[in-house]
MARRODO-484546 format. One line per field, with one value per atom (N, C-alpha, C): x, y, z; residue number from 1. Coordinates in steps of 0.02 Angstrom, whole numbers, always signed. Each point is the difference from the previous one (the first is absolute). Layout:
u <- X_... $
v <- Y_... $
w <- Z_... $
resi <- NUM_... $
***
This chain:
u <- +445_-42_-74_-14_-65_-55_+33_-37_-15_+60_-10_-72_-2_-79_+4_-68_-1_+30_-13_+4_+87_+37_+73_+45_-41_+37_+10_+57_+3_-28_-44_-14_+22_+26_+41_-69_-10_-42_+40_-16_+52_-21_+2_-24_+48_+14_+58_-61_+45_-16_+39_+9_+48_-4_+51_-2_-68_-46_-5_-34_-24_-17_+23_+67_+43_+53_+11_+30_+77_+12_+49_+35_-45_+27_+12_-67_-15_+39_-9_+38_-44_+11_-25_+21_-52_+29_-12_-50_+2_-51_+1_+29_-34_-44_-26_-8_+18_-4_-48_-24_-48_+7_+49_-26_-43_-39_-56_-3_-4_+15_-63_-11_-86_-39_-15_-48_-5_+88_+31_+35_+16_+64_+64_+40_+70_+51_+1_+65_-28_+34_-2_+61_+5_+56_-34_+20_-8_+52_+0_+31_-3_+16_+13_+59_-9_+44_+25_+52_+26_+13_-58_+12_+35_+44_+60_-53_-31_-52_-29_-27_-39_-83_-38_-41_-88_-29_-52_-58_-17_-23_-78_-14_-95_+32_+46_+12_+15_+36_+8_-65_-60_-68_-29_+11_-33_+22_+67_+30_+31_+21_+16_+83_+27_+74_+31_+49_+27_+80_+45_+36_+74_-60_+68_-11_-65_-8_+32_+38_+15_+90_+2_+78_+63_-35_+68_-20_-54_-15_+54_-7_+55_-28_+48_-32_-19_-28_-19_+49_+48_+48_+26_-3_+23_-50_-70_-72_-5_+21_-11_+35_+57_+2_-36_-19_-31_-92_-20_-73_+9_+48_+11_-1_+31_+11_-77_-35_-54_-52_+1_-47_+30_+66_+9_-32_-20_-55_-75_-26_-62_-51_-66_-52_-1_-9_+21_-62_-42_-68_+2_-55_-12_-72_-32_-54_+4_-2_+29_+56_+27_+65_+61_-53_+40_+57_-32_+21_+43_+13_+62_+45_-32_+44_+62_-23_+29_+60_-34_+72_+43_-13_+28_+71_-37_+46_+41_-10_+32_+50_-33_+79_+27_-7_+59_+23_-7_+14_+75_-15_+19_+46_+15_+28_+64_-33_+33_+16_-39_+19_-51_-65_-33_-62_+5_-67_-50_-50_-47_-62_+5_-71_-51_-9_-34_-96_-23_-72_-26_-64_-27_-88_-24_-62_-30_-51_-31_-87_+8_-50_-56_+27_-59_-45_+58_-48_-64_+24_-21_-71_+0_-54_-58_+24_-43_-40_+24_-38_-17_+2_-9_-55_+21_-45_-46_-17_-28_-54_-46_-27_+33_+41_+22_+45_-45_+8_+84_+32_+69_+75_+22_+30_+85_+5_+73_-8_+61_+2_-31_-27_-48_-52_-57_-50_+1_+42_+23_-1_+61_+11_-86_-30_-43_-50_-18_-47_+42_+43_+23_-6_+14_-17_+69_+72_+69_+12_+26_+11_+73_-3_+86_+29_+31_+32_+33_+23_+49_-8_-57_-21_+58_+31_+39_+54_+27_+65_+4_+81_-9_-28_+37_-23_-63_-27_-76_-43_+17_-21_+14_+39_+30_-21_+2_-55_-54_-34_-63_-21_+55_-3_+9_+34_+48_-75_-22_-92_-22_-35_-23_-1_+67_+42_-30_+6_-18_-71_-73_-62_+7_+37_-30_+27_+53_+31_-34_-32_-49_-66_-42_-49_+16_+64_-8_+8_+38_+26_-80_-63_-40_-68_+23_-72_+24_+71_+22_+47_+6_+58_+61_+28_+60_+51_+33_+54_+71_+1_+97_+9_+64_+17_-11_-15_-12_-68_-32_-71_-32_+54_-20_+16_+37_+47_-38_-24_-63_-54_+5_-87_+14_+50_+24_-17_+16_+3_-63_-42_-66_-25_+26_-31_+26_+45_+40_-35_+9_-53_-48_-59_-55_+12_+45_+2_+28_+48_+37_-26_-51_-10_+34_+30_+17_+92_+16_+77_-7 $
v <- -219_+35_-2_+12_-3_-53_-53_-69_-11_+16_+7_-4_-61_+12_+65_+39_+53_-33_-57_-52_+1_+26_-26_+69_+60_+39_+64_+27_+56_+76_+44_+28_+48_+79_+45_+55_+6_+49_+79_+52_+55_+54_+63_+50_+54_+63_+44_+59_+53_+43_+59_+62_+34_+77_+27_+91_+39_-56_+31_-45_+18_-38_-26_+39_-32_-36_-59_-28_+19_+49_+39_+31_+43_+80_-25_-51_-18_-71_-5_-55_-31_-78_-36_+19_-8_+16_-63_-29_-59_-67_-74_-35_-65_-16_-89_-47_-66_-56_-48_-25_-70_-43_-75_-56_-49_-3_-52_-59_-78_-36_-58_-25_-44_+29_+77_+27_+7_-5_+34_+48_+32_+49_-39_+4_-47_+35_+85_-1_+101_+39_+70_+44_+61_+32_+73_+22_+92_+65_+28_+46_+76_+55_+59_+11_+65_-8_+85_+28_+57_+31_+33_+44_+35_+18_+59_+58_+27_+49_+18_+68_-1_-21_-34_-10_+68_-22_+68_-3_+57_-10_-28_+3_-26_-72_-41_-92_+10_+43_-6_-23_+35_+12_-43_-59_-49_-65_+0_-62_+8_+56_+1_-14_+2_-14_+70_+5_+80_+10_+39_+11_-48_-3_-16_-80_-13_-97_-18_+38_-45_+12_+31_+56_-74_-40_-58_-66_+0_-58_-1_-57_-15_+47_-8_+32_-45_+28_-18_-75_+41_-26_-87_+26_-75_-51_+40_-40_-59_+40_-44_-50_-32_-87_-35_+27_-58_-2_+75_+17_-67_+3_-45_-74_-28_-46_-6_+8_-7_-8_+38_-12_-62_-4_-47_-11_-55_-16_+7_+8_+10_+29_+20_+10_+73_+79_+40_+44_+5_+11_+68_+44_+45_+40_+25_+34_+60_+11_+53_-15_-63_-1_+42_+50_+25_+39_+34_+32_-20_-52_-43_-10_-28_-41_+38_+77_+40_+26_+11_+14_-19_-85_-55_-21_+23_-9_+49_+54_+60_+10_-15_-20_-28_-69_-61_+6_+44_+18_+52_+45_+84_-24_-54_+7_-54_-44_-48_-40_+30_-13_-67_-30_-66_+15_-45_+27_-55_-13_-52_-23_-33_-28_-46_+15_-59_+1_-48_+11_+40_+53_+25_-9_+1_-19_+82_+22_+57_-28_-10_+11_+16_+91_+35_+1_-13_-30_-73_-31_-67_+33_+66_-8_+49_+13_+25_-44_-73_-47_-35_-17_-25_+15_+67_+23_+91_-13_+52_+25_+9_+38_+37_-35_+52_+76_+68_+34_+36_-7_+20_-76_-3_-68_+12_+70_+1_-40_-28_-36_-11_+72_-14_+0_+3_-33_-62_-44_-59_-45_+31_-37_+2_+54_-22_-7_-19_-43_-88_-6_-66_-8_+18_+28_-26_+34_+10_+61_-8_+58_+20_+67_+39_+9_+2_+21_+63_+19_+52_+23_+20_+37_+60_-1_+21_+19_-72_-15_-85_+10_-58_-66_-12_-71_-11_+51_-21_-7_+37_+1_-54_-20_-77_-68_+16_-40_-29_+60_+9_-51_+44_-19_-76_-26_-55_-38_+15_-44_+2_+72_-9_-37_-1_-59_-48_-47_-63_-5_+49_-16_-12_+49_+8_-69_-37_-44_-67_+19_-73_+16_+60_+12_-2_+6_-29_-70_-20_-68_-52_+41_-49_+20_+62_+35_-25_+33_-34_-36_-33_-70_+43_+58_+8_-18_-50_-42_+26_+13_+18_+74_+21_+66_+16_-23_+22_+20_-28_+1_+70_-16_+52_+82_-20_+83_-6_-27_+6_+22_-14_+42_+64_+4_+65_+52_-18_+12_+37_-65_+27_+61_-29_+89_+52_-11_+67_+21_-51_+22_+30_-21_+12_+56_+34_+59_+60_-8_+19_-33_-1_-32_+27_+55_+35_-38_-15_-3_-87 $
w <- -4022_+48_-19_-86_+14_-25_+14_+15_+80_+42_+56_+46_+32_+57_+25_-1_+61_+64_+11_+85_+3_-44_-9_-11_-19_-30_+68_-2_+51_-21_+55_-16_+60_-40_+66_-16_+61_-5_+19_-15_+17_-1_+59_+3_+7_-9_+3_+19_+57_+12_-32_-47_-14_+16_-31_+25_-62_-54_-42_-51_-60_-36_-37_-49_-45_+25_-55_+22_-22_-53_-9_+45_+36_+31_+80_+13_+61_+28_+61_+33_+33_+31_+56_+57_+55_+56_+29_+2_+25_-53_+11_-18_+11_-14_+27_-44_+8_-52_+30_+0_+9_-43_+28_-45_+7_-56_+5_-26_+10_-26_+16_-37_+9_+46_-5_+30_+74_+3_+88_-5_+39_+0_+39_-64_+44_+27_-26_+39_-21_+24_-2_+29_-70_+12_+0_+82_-51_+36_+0_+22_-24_+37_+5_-61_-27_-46_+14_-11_+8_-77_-1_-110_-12_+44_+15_-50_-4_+16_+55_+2_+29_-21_+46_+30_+7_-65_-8_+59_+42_+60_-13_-88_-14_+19_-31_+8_+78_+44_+54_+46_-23_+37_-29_-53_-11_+24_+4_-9_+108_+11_+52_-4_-55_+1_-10_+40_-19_-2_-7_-12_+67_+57_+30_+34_-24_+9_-32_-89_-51_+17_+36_+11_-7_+65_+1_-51_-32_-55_-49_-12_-76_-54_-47_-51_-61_-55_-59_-10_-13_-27_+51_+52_+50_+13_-20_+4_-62_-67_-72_+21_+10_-10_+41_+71_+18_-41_-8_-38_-76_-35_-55_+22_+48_+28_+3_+52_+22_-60_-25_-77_-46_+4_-66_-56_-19_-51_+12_+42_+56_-42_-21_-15_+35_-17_+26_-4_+60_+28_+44_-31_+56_-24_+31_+8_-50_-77_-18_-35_-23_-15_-31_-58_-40_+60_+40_+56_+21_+49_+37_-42_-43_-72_-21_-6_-38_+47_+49_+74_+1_-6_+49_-97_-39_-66_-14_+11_-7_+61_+54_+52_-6_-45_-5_-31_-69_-49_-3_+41_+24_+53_+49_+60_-35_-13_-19_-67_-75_-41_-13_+45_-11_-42_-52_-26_-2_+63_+20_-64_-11_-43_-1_+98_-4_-8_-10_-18_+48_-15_+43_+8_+51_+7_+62_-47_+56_+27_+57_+23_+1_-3_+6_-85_-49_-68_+16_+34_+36_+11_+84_+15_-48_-62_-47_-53_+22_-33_+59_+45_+46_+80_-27_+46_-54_-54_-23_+35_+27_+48_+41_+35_+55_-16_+18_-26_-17_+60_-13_-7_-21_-12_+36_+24_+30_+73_+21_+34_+87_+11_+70_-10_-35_-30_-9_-39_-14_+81_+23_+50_+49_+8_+32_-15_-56_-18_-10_+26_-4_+70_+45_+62_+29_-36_+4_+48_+56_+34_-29_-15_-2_+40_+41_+82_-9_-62_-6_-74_-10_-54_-23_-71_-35_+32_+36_+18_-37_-8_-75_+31_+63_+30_+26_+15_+0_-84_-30_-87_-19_+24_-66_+34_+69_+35_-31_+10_-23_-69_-66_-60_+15_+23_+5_+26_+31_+31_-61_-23_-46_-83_-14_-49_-2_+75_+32_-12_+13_+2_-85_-32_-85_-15_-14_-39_+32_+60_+7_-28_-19_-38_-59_-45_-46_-26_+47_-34_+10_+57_+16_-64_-18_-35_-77_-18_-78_+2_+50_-14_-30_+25_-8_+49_-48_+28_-11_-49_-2_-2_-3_-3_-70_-61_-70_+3_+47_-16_+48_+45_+56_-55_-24_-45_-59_-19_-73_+33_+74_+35_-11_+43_-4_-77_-47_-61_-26_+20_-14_+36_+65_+27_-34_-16_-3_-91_-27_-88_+20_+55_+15_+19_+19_+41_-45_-37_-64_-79_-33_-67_-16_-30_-48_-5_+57_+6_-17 $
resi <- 1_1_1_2_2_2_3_3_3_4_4_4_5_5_5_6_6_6_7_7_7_8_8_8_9_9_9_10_10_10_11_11_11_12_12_12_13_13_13_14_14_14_15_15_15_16_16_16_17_17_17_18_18_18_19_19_19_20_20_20_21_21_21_22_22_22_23_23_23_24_24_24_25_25_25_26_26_26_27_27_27_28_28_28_29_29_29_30_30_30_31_31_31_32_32_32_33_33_33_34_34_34_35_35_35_36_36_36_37_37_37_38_38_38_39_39_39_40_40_40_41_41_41_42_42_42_43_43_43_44_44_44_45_45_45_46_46_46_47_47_47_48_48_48_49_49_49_50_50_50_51_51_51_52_52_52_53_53_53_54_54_54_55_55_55_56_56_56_57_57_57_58_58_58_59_59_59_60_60_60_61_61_61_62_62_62_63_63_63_64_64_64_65_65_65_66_66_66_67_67_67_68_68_68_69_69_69_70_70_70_71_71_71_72_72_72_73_73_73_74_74_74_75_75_75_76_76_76_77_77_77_78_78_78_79_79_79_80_80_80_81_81_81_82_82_82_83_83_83_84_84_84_85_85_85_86_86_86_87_87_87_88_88_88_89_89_89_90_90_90_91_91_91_92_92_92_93_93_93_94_94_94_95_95_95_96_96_96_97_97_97_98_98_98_99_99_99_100_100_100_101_101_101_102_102_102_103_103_103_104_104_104_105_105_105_106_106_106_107_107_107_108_108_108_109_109_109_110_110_110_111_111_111_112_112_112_113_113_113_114_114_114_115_115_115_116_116_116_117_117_117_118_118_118_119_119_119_120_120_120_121_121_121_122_122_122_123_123_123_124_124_124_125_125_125_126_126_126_127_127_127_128_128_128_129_129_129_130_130_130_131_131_131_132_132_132_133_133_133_134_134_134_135_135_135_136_136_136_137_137_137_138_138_138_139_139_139_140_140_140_141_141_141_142_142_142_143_143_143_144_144_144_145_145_145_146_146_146_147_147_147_148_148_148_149_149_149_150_150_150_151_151_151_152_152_152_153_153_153_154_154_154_155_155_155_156_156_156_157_157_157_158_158_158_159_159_159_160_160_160_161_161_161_162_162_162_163_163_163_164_164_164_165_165_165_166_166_166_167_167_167_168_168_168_169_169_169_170_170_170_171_171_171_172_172_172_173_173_173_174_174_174_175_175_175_176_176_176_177_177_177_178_178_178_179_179_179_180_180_180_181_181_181_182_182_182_183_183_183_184_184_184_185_185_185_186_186_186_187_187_187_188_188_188_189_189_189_190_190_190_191_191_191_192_192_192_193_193_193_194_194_194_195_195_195_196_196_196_197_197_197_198_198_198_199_199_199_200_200_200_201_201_201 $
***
């Protein structure tokens, strides 16, 4: 994988909406994948997810999902093989990653016993080297200063959308600004940000 061309390698972009922040206590409610592949989107999975919880009425008033959109959705549990499927070996991208990352592992983990390891790439670390000026770096700032419209702001399929554009502008600014070509090189960028951001660790 990480000799791999960026031009060759799959990248899932992925956004989760949940009841909450932990990824312990809390659940997904809903669900989007984006795959990207030489700087297209080839194929997309998302769906509604049912947390057999209830549904806290602050995520209700943000996200707009509530207790009885999610009522006839699959659940957790019937969502993970095809969510695994879909990721496979894939480059595993989102705006924030630790966030998604942690959901989307802890459900595969918890429902089904899968424990995913595939590389991860965040973004929004991206637009802190990439775009350091711009004063806030979470993802509607981003998007519009790329001049990315959201259609459905913190609903997953418009989010991963979004991310899923934004992916596409960064990995052609880098490969044209530092000739990053493969996925080793792309994940040693990464690296650096992250020293630069953390010395101590």
């Amino acid at each position: 994988m990480n000799d791999l061309l960026i031009q060759e390698a799959t990248f899932v972009v992925v956004d989760v909406e949940t009841t909450g922040m932990s990824p312990i206590d809390d659940r997904i409610t809903e669900l989007a994948m984006m795959k990207v592949q030489g700087g297209v989107l080839r194929d997309e999975f998302s769906t509604l997810v049912n947390p057999l919880i209830s549904i806290p009425n602050y995520v209700t008033e943000l996200t707009g999902i509530d207790n009885l959109i999610v009522r006839d959705a699959p659940t957790a549990r019937e969502v993970v093989p095809y969510m695994a499927e879909f990721l496979e070996n894939a480059i595993f991208v989102a705006h924030n990653v630790g966030f998604d990352w942690s959901f989307v592992y802890h459900t595969a983990r918890r429902e089904r016993g899968l424990a995913l390891s595939n590389f991860r790439l965040c973004t929004a670390k991206l637009s802190r080297v990439i775009l350091p000026y711009l004063p806030s770096k979470s993802l509607g700032p981003v998007a519009r200063f790329l001049d990315i419209n959201i259609h459905q702001r913190h609903r997953a399929s418009g989010d991963a959308f979004a991310t899923a554009l934004v992916l596409v502008k960064y990995l052609s600014y880098l490969q044209k600004r530092y000739a990053i070509q493969t996925v080793e090189e792309l994940m040693r960028y990464q690296e650096i940000v992250e020293k630069v951001e953390n010395p101590q660790s």
